[in-house]
C-alpha positions, 0 to 999 in steps of 0.5 A: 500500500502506498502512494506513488505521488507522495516522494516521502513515501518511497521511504515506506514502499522500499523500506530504509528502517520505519517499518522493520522487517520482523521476520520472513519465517514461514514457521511465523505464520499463525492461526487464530480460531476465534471460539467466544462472543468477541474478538477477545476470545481465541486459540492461536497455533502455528499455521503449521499445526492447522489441523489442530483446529478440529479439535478446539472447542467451538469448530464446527466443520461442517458450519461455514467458515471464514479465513480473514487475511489482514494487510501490509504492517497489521497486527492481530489486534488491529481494528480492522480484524476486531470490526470484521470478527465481531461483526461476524461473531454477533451477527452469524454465531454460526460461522468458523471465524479464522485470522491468517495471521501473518503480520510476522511477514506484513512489515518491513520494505513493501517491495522487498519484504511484504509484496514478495511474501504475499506468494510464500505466505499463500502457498503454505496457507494452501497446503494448510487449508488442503490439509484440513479440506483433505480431513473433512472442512467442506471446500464449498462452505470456506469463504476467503476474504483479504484486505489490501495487501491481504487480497493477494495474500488470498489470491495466491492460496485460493489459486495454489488450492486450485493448480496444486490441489485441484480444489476450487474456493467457492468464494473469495472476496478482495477488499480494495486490493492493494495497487502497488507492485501489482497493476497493472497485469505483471508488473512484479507479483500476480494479482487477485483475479476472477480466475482464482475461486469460483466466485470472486468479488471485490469492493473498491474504495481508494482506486489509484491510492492504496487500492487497486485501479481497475477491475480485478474480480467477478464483480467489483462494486465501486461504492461513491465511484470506488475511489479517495476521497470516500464521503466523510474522509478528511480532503487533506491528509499527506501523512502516509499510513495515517488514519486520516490518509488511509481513510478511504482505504479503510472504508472498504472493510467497514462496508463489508462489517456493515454487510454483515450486520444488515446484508439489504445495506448495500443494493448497487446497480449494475453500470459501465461506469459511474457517470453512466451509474447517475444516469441511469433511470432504471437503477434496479435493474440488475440490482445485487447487494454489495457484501456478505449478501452478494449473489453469486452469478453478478457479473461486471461492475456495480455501483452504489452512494453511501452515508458519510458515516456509519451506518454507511448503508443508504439502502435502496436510496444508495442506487438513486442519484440525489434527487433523483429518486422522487422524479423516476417514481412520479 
């Protein structure tokens, strides 16, 4: 994640000592099964040692299960973990919430540590997750869901699952993922792509910034036009990896939380581009909800308005430009 317009920022892309490289050990990587009411309860194990997961209390095979995969310079305990699990605790008790905990590997140079790690890390996540596939966990009750840096991270497990193993992830789902190193198509590391899970679906929110800038998934959803500055970010905001710089960004996984928590938050409508979006007369058609309500069989690019804060959800109005809406239904 960075952003190339910003010259102090190449600090961070090539990493001259700010954010140290903890480790590039594979034997680092963990997982973190969460079996309470919040994101304060959990069993960590070495990725290694995946297979111990059946015997944790609170897994249930058969039940769906979800692998959160964070991004570039995150911890376990970072927000954006805490917000998506317990969105998923409280709201869906009945899934298997599981952090890929690779923040050993997600600091340092972003080029020559973490970027490059994204594929190491996604071929033992795979070996991993076939093993435990391999022992009974349902291939097509597994969701795969990465943040940034973390999308590619998924990407590169789903599609070693899928060329190694020749098991096939239902669906994976990209959360503004990272641009840098990755577009466009070969540029140094392999991106998330449609060609990865069976479904794939991605939601932009800082398109050019931190996030990708193209169509990357099955479909992509570009809520406010999917790119910075988000409704409710601040304008001005030169100080990288801020919270206020990162904004933007960062609106991509509180969107998915939101979904989780109301799934009918997010209807967007199908469109070639935002422009043609405003334009449309006939929003609904076509229409599919943005998140964890996504019909499968979307296709293309889908778009939608939110709230400048949360609840972020405009609901049906989110597809109706301003003032629009009294005028299509006269």
């Amino acid at each position: 994640m960075f952003r190339a317009v910003t010259v102090g920022w190449k600090r961070y892309w090539w990493g001259t000592g700010i954010l140290p490289d903890r480790t590039n050990r594979i034997e680092d990587i963990y997982l973190r099964f969460y079996n309470g009411g919040s994101a304060e309860v959990y069993v960590d194990f070495p990725l290694s040692q995946a297979l111990r997961l059946f015997e944790i209390r609170g897994f249930q095979k058969d039940n769906p299960t979800v692998l959160y995969i964070h991004g570039f310079i995150e911890t376990a305990q970072q927000e954006s973990i805490q917000v998506m699990v317990n969105a998923y605790l409280e709201a869906r008790p009945e899934t298997n919430v599981l952090l890929l905990d690779w923040s050993n590997m997600a600091h340092g140079s972003y080029l020559v540590n973490a970027a490059r790690n994204t594929k190491k890390v996604g071929a033992v996540a795979a070996e991993q997750l076939n093993k435990l596939l391999e022992a009974g966990l349902p291939v097509d009750k597994v969701h795969v869901i990465g943040h940034s840096l973390g999308s590619h991270v998924a990407g590169y497990t789903a599609r070693e699952l899928k060329t190694k193993y020749n098991k096939i992830v239902k669906r994976l789902t990209a959360l503004d993922p990272a641009f840098p190193a990755f577009y466009p198509d070969g540029v140094m590391m392999e991106h998330v792509s449609e060609r990865d899970a069976e479904f794939v679906d991605v939601i932009h929110t800082d398109a050019g910034g931190y996030g990708a800038p193209v169509r990357t998934g099955t479909a992509d959803f570009w809520p406010n036009g999917g790119k910075s500055i988000q409704p409710g970010c601040p304008r001005f905001a030169p100080i990288p990896l801020s919270d206020d710089n990162l904004c933007s960004h960062w609106r991509s996984w509180q969107f998915y939380a939101e979904s989780v928590r109301n799934p009918e938050a997010f209807p967007a409508s199908p469109a070639d581009s935002y422009q043609k979006f405003r334009e449309n007369p006939s929003p609904e058609t076509g229409m599919v909800y943005m998140g964890l309500n996504c019909d499968l069989s979307a296709r293309g690019s889908y778009y939608l308005t939110t709230n400048s804060e949360t609840p972020f959800g405009k609901g049906m109005d989110g597809i109706y430009p301003k003032n629009k809406k009294s005028k299509n239904k006269k």
